[in-house]
PDB file of N, CA, C and O in Angstrom:
ATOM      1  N   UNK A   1     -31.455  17.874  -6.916  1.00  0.00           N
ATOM      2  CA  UNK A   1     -30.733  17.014  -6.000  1.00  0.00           C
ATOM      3  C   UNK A   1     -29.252  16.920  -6.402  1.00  0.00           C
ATOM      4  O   UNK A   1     -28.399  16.949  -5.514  1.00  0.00           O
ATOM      5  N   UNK A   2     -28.831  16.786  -7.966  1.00  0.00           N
ATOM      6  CA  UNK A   2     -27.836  16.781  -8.149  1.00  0.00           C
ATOM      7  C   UNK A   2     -27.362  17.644  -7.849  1.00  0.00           C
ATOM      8  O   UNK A   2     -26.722  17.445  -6.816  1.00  0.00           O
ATOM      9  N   UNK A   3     -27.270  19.036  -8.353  1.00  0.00           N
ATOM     10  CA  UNK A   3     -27.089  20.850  -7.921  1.00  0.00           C
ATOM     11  C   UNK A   3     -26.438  20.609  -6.619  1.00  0.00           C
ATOM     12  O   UNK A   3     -25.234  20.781  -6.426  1.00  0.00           O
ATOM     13  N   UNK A   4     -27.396  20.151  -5.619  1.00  0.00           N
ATOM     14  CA  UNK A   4     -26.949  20.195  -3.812  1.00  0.00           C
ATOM     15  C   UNK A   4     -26.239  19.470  -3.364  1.00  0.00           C
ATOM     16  O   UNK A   4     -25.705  19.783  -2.299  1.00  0.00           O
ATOM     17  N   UNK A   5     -25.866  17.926  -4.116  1.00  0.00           N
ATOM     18  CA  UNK A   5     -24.460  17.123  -4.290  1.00  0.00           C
ATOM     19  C   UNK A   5     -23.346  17.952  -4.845  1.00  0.00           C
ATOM     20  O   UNK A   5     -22.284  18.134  -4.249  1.00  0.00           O
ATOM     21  N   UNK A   6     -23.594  18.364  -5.825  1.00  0.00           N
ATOM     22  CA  UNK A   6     -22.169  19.190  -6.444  1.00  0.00           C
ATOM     23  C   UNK A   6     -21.826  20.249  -6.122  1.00  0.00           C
ATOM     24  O   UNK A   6     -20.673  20.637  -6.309  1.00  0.00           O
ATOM     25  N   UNK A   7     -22.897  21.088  -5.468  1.00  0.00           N
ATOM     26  CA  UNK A   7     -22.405  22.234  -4.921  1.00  0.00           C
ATOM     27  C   UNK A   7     -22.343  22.388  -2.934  1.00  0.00           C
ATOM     28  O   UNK A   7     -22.520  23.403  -2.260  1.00  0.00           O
ATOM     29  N   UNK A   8     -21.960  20.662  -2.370  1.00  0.00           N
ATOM     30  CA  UNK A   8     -22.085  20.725  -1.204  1.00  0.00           C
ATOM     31  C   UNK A   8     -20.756  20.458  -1.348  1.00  0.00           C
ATOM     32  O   UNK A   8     -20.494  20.011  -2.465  1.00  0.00           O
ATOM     33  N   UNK A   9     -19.642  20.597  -0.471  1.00  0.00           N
ATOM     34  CA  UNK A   9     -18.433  19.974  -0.611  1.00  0.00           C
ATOM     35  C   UNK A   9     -18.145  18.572  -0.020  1.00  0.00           C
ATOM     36  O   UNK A   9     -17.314  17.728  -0.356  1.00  0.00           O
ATOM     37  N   UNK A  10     -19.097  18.574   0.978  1.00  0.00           N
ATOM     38  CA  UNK A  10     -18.760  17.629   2.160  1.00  0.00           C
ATOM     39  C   UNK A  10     -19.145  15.978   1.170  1.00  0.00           C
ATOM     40  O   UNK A  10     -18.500  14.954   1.393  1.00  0.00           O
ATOM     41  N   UNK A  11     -20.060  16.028   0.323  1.00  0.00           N
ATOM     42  CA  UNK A  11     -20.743  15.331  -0.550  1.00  0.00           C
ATOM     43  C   UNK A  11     -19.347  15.009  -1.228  1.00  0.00           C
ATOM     44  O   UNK A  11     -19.055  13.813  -1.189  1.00  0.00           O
ATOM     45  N   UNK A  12     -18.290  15.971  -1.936  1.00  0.00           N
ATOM     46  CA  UNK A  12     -17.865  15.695  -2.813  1.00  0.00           C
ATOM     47  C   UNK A  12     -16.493  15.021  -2.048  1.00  0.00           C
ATOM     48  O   UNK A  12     -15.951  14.038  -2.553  1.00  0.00           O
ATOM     49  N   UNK A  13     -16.023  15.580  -0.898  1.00  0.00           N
ATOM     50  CA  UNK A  13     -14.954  15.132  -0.058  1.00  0.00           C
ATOM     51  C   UNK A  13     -15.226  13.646  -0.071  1.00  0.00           C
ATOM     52  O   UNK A  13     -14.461  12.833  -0.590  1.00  0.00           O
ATOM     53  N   UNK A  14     -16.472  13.309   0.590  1.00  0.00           N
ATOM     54  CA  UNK A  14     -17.017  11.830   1.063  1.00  0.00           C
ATOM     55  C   UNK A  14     -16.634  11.188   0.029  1.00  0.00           C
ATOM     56  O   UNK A  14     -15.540  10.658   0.222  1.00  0.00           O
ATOM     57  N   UNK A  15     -17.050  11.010  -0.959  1.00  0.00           N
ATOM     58  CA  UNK A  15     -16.846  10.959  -2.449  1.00  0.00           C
ATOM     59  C   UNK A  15     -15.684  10.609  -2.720  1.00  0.00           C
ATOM     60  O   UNK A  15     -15.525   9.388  -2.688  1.00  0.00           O
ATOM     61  N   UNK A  16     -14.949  11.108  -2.933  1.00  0.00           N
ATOM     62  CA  UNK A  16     -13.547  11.885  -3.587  1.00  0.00           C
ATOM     63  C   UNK A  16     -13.147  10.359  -2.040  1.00  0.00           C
ATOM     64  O   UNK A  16     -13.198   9.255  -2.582  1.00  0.00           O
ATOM     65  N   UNK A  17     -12.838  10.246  -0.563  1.00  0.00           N
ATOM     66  CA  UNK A  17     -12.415   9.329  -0.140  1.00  0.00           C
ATOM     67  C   UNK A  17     -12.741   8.065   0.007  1.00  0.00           C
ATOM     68  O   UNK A  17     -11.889   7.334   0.514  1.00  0.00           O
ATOM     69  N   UNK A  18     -14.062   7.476  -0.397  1.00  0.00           N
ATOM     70  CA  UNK A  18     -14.467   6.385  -1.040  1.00  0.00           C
ATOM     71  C   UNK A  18     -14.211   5.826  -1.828  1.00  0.00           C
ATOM     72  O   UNK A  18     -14.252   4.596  -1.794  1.00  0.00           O
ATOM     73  N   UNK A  19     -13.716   6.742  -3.207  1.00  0.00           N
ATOM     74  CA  UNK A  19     -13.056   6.487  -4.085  1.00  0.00           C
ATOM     75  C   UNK A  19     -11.431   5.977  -3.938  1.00  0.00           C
ATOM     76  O   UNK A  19     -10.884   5.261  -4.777  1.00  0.00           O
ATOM     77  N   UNK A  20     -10.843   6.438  -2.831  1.00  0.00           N
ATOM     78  CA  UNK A  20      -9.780   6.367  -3.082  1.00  0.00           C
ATOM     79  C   UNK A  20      -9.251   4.818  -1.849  1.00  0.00           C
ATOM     80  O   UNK A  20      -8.204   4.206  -1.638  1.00  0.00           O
ATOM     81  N   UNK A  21     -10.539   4.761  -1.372  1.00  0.00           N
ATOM     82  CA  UNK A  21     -10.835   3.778  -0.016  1.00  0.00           C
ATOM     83  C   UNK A  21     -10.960   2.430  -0.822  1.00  0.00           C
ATOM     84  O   UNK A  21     -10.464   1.394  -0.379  1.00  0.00           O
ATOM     85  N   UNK A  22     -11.656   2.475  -2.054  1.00  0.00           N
ATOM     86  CA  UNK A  22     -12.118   1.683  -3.447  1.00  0.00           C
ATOM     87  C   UNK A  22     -10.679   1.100  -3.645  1.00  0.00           C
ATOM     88  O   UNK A  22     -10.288  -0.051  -3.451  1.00  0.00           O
ATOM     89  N   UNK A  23      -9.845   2.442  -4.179  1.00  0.00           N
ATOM     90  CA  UNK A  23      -8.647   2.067  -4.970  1.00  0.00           C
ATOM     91  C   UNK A  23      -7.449   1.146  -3.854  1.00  0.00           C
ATOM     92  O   UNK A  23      -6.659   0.236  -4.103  1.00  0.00           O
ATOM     93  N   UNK A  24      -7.640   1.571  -3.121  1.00  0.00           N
ATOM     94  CA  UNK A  24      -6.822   0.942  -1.847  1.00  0.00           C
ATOM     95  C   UNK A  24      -6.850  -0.257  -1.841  1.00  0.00           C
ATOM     96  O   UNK A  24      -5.824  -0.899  -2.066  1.00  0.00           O
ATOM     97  N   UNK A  25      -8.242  -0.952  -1.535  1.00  0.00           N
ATOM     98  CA  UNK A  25      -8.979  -2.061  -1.373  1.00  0.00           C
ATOM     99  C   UNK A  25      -8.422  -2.909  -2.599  1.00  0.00           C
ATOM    100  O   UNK A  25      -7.902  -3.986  -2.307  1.00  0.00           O
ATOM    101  N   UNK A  26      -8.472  -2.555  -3.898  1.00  0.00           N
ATOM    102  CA  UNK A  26      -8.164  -3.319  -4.517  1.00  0.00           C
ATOM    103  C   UNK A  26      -6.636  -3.422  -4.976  1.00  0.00           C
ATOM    104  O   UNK A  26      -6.178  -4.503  -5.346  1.00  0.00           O
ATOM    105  N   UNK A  27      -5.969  -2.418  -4.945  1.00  0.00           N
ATOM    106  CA  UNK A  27      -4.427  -3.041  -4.476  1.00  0.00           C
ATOM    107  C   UNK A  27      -3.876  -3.867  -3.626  1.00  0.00           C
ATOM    108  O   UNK A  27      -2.929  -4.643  -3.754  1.00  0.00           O
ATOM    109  N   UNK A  28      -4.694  -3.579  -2.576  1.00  0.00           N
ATOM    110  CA  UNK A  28      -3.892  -4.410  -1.556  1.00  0.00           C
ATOM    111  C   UNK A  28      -4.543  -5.861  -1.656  1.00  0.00           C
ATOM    112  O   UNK A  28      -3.957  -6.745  -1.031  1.00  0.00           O
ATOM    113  N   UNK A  29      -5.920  -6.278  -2.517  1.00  0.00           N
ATOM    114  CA  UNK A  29      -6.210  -7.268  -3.144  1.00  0.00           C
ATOM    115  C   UNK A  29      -5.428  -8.057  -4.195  1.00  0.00           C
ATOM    116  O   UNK A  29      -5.399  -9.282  -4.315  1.00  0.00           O
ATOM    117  N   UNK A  30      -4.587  -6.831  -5.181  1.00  0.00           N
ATOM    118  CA  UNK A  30      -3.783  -7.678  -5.802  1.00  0.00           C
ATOM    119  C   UNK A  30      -2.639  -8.250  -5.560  1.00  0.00           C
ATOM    120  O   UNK A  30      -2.142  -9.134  -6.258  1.00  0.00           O
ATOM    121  N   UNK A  31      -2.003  -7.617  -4.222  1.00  0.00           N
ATOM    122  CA  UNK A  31      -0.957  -7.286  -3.702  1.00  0.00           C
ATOM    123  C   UNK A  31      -0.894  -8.843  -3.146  1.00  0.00           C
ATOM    124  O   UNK A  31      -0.146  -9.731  -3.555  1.00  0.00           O
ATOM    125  N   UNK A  32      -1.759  -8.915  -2.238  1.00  0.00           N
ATOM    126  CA  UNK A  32      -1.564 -10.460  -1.620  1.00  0.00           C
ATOM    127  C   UNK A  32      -1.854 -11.570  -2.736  1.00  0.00           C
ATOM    128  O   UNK A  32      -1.180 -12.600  -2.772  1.00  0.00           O
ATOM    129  N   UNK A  33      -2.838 -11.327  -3.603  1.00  0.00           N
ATOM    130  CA  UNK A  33      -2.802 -12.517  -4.412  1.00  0.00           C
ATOM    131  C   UNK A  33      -1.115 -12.643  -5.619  1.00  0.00           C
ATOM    132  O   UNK A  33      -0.524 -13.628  -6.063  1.00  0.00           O
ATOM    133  N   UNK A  34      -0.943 -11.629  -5.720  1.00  0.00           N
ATOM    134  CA  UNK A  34       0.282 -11.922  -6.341  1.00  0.00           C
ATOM    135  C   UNK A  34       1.843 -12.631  -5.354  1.00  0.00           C
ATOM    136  O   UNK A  34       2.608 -13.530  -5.702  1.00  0.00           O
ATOM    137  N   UNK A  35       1.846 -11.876  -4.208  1.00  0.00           N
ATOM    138  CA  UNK A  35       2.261 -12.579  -2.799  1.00  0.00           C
ATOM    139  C   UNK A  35       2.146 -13.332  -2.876  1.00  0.00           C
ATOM    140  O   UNK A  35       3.195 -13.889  -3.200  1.00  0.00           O
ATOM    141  N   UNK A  36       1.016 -14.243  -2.736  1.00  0.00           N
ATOM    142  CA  UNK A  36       0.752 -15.950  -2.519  1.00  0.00           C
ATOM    143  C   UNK A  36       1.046 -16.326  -3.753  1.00  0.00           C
ATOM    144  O   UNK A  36       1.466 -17.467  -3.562  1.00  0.00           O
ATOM    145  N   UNK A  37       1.118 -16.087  -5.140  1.00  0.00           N
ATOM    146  CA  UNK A  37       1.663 -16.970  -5.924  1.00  0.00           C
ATOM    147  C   UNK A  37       3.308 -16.684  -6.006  1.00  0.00           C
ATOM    148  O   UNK A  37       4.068 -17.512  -6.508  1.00  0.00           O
ATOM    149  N   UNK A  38       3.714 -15.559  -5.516  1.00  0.00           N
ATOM    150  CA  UNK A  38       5.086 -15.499  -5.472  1.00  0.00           C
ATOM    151  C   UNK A  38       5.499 -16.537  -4.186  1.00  0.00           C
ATOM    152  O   UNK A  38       6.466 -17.278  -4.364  1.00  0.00           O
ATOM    153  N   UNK A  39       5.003 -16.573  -3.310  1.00  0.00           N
ATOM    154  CA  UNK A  39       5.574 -17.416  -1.982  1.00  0.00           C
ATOM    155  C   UNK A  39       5.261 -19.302  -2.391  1.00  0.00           C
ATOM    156  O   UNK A  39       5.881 -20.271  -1.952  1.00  0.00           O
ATOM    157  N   UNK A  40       4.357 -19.281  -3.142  1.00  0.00           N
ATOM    158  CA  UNK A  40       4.110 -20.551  -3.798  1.00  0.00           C
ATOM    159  C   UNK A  40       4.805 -21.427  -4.722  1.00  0.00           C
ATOM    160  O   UNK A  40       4.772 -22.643  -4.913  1.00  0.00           O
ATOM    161  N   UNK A  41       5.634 -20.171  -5.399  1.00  0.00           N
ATOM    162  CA  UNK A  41       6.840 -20.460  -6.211  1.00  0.00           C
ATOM    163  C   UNK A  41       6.085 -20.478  -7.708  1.00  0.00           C
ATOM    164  O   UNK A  41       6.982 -20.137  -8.478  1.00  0.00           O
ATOM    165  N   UNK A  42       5.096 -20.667  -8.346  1.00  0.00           N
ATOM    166  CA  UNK A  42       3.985 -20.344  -9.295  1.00  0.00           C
ATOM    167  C   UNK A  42       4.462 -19.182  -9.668  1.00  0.00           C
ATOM    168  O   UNK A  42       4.847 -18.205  -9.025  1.00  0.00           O
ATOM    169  N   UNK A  43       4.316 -19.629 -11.862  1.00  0.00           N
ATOM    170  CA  UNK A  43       4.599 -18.107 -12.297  1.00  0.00           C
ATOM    171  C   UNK A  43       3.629 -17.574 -12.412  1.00  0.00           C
ATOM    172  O   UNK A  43       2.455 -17.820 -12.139  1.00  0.00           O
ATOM    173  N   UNK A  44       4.250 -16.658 -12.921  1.00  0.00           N
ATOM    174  CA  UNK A  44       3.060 -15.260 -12.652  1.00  0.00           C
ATOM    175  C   UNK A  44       2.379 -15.175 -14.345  1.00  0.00           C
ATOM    176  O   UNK A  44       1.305 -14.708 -14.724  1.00  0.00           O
ATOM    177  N   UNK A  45       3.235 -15.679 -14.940  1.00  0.00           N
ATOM    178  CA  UNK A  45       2.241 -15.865 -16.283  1.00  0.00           C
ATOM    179  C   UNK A  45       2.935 -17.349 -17.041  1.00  0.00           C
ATOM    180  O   UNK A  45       4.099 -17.751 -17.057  1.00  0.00           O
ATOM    181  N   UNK A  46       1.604 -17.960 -17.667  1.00  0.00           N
ATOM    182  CA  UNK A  46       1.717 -19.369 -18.391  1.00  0.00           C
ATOM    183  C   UNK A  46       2.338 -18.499 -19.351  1.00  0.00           C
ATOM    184  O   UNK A  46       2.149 -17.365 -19.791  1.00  0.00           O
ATOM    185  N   UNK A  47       3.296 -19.614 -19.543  1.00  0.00           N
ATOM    186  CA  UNK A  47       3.779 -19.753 -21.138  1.00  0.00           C
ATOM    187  C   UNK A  47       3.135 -21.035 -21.383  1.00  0.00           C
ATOM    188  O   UNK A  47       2.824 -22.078 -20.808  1.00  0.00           O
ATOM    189  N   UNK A  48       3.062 -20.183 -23.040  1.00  0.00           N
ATOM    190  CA  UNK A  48       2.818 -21.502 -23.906  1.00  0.00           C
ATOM    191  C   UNK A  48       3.806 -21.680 -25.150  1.00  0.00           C
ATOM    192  O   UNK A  48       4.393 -20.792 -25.769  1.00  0.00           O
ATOM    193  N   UNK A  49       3.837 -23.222 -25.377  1.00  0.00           N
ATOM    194  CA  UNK A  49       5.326 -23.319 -25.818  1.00  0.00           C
ATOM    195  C   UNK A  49       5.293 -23.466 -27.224  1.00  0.00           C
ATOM    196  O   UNK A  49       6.336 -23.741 -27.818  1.00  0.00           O
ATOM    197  N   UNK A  50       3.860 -23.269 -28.040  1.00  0.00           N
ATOM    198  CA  UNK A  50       3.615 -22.993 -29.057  1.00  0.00           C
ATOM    199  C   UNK A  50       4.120 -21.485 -29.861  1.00  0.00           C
ATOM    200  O   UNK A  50       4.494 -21.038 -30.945  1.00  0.00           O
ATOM    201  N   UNK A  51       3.897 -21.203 -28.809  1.00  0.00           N
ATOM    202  CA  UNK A  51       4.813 -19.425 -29.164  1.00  0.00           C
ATOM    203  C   UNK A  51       5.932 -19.544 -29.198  1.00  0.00           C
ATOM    204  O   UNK A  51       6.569 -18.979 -30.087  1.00  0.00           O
ATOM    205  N   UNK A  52       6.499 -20.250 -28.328  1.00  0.00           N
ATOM    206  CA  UNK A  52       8.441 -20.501 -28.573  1.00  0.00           C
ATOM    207  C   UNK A  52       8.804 -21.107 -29.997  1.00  0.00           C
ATOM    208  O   UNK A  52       9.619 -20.904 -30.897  1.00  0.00           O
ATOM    209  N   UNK A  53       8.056 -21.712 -29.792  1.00  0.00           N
ATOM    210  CA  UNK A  53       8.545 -23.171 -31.228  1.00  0.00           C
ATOM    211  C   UNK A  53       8.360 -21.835 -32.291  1.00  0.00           C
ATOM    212  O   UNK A  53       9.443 -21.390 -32.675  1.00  0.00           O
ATOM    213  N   UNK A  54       7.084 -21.094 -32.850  1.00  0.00           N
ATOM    214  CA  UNK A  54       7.521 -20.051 -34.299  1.00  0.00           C
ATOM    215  C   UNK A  54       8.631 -18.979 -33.476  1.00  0.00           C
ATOM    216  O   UNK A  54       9.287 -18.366 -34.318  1.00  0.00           O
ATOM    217  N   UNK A  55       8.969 -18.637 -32.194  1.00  0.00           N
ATOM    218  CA  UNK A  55       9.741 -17.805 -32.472  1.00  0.00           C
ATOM    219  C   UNK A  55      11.399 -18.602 -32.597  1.00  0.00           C
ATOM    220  O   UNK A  55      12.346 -17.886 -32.923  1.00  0.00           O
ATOM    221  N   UNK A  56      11.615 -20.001 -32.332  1.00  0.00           N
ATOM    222  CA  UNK A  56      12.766 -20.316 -32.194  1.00  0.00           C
ATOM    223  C   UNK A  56      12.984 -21.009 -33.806  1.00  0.00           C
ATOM    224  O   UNK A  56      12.088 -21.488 -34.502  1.00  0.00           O
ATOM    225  N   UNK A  57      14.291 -20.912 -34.114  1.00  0.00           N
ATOM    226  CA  UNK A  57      14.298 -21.446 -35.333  1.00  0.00           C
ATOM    227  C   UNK A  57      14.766 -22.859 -35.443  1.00  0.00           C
ATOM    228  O   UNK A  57      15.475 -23.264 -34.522  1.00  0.00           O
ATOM    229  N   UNK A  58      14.350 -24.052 -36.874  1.00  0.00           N
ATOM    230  CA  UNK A  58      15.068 -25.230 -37.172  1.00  0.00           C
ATOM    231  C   UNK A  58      16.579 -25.174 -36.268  1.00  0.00           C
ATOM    232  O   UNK A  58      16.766 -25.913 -35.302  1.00  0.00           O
ATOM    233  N   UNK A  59      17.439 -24.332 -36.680  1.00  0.00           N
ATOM    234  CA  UNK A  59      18.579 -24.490 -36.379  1.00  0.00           C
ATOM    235  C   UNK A  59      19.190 -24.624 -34.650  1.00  0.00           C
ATOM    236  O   UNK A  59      20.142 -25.231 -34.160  1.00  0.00           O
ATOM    237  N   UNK A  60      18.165 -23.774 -34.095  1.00  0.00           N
ATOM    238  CA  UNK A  60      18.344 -22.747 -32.790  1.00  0.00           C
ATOM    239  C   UNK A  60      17.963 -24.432 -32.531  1.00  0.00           C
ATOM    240  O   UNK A  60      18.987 -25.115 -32.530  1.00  0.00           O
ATOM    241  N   UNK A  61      17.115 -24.957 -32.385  1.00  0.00           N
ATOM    242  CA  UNK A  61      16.143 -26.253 -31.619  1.00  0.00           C
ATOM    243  C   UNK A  61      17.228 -27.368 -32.003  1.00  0.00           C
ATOM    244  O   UNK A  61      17.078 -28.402 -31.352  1.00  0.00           O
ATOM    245  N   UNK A  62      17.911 -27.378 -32.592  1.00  0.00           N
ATOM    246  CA  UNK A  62      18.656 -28.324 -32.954  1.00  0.00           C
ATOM    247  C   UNK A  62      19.987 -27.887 -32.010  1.00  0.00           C
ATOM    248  O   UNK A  62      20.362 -28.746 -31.211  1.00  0.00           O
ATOM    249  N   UNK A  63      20.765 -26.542 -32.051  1.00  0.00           N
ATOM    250  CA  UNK A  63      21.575 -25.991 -31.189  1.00  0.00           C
ATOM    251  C   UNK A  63      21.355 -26.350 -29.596  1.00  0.00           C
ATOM    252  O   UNK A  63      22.303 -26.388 -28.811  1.00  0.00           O
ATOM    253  N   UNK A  64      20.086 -26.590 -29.241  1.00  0.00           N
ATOM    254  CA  UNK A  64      19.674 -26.710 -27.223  1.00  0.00           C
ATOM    255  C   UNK A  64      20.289 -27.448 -26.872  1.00  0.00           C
ATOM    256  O   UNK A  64      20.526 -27.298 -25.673  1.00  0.00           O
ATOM    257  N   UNK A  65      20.862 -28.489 -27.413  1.00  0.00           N
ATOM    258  CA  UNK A  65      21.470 -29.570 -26.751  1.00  0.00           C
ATOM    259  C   UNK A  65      22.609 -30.012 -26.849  1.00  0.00           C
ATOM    260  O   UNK A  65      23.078 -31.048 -26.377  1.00  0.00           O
ATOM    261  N   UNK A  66      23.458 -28.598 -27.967  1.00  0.00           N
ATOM    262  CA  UNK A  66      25.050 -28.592 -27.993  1.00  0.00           C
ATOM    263  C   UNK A  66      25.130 -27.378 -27.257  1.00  0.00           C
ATOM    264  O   UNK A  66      24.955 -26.554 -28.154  1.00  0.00           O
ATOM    265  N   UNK A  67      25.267 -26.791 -26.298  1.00  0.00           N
ATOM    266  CA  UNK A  67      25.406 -25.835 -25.324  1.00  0.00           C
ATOM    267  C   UNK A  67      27.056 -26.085 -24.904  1.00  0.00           C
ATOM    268  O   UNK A  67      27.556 -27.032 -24.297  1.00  0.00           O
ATOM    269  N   UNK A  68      27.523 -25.186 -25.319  1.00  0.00           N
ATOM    270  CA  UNK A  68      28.809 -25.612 -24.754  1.00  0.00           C
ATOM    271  C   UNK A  68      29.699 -24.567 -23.648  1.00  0.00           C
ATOM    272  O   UNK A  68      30.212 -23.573 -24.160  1.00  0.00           O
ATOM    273  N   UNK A  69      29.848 -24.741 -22.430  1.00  0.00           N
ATOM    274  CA  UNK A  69      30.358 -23.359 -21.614  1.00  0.00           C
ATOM    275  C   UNK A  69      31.534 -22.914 -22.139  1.00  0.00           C
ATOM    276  O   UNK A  69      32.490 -23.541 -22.598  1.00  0.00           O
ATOM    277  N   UNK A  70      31.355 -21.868 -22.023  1.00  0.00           N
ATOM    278  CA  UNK A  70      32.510 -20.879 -23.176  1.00  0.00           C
ATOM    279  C   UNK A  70      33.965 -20.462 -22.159  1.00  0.00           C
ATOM    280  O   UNK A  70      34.036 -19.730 -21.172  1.00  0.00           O
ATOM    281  N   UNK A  71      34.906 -21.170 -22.788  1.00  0.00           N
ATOM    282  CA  UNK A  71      35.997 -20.642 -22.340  1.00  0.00           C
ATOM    283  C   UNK A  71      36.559 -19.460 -22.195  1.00  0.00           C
ATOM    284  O   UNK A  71      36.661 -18.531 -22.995  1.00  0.00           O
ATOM    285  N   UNK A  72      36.863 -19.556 -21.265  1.00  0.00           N
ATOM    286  CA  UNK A  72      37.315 -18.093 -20.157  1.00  0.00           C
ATOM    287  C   UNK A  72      39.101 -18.424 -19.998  1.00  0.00           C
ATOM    288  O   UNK A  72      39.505 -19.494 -19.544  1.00  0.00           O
ATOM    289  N   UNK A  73      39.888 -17.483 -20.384  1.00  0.00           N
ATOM    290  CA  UNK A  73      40.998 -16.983 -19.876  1.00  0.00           C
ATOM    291  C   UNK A  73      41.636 -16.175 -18.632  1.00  0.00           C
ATOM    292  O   UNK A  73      41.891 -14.971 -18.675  1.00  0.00           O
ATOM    293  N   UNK A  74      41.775 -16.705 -17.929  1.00  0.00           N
ATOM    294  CA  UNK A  74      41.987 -15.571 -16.745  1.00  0.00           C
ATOM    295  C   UNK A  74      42.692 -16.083 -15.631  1.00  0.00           C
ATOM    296  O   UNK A  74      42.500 -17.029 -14.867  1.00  0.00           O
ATOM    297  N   UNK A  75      43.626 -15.141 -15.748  1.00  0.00           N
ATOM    298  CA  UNK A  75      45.046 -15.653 -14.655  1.00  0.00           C
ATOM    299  C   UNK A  75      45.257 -14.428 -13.765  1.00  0.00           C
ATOM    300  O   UNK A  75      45.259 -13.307 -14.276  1.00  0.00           O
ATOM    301  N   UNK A  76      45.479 -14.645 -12.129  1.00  0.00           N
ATOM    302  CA  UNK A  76      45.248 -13.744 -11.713  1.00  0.00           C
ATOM    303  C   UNK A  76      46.915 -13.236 -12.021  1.00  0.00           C
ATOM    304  O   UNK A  76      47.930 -13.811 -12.414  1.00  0.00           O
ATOM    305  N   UNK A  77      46.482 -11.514 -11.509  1.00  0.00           N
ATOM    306  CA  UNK A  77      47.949 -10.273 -12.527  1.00  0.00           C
ATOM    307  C   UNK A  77      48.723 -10.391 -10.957  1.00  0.00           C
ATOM    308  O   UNK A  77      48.430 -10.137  -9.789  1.00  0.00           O
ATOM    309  N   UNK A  78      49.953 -10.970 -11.766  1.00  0.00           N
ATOM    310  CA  UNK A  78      51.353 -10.921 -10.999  1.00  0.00           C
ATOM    311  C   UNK A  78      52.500 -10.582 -11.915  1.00  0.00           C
ATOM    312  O   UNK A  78      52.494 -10.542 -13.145  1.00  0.00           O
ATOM    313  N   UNK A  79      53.438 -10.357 -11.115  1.00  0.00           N
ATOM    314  CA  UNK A  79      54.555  -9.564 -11.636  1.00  0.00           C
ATOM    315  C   UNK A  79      55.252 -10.665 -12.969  1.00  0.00           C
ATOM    316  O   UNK A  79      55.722 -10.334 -14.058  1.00  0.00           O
ATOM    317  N   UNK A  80      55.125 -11.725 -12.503  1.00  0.00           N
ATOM    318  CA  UNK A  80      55.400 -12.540 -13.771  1.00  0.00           C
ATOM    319  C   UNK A  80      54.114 -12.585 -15.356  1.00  0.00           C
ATOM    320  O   UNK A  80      54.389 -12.543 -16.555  1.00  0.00           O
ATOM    321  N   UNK A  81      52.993 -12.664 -14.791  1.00  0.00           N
ATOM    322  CA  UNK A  81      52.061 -12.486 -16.323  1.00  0.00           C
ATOM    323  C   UNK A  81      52.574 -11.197 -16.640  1.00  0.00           C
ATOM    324  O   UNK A  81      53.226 -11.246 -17.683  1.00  0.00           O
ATOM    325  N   UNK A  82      52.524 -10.003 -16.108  1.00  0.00           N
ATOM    326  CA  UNK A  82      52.950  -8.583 -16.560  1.00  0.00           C
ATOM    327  C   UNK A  82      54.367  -8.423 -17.614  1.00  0.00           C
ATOM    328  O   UNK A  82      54.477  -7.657 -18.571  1.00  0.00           O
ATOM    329  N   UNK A  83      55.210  -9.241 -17.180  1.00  0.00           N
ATOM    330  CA  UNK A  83      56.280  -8.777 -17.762  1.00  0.00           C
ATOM    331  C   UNK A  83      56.240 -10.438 -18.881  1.00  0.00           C
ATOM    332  O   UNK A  83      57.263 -11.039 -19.207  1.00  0.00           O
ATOM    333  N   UNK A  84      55.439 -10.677 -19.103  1.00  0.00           N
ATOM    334  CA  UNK A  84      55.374 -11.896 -20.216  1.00  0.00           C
ATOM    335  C   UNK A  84      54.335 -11.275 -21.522  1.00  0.00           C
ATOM    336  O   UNK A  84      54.327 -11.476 -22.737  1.00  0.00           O
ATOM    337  N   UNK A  85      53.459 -10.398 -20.566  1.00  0.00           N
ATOM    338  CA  UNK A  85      52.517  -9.668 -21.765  1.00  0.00           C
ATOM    339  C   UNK A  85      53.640  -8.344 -22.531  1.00  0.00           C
ATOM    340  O   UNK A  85      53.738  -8.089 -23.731  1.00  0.00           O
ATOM    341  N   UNK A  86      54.211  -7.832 -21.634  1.00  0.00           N
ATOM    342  CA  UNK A  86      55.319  -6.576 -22.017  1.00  0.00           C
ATOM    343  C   UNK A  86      56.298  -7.577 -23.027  1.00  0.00           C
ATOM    344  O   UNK A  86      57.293  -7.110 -23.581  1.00  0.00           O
TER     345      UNK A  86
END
C-alpha cells in the first residue's frame, strides 16, 4: 500500500498541497492573533522587571531620575556666524 502511495504521484501532489494548505492555515492564524494584540496596543512580550534590576546597576538606578536633556548648540549658518567662525 505504501509502494502505490509513493509511487503514485497524484498521492504525493495531494500531499505535498495539504501540507502547504496546513502551513498557510497556521500563519494566517498567527498573523491575526498578533494583529489583535498589535491593534489592542498589548505587548507582544511581558517583561519582567526582575531581569532589569541584575542587568541595571546600583549607580544606573540611582542615575533614572537625574536625566538631564543634553544641550544642543545650533544656530542657523548665515553670513554673520561664518565669518565669526573664520
Amino acid at each position: 500500500m505504501i509502494e502505490f502511495i509513493q509511487n503514485n504521484p497524484i498521492f504525493v501532489a495531494s500531499a505535498y498541497i495539504a501540507c502547504m494548505f496546513l502551513i498557510q492555515a497556521v500563519s494566517i492564524v498567527v498573523a491575526v492573533w498578533l494583529g489583535s494584540k498589535i491593534a489592542k496596543g498589548e505587548p507582544l512580550v511581558e517583561r519582567k522587571d526582575a531581569y532589569m534590576d541584575v542587568l541595571t546597576l546600583p549607580e544606573e538606578k540611582e542615575m533614572e531620575h537625574e536625566i538631564e536633556e543634553p544641550f544642543v548648540s545650533w544656530k542657523p549658518r548665515t553670513a554673520e556666524n561664518e565669518d565669526a567662525e573664520n
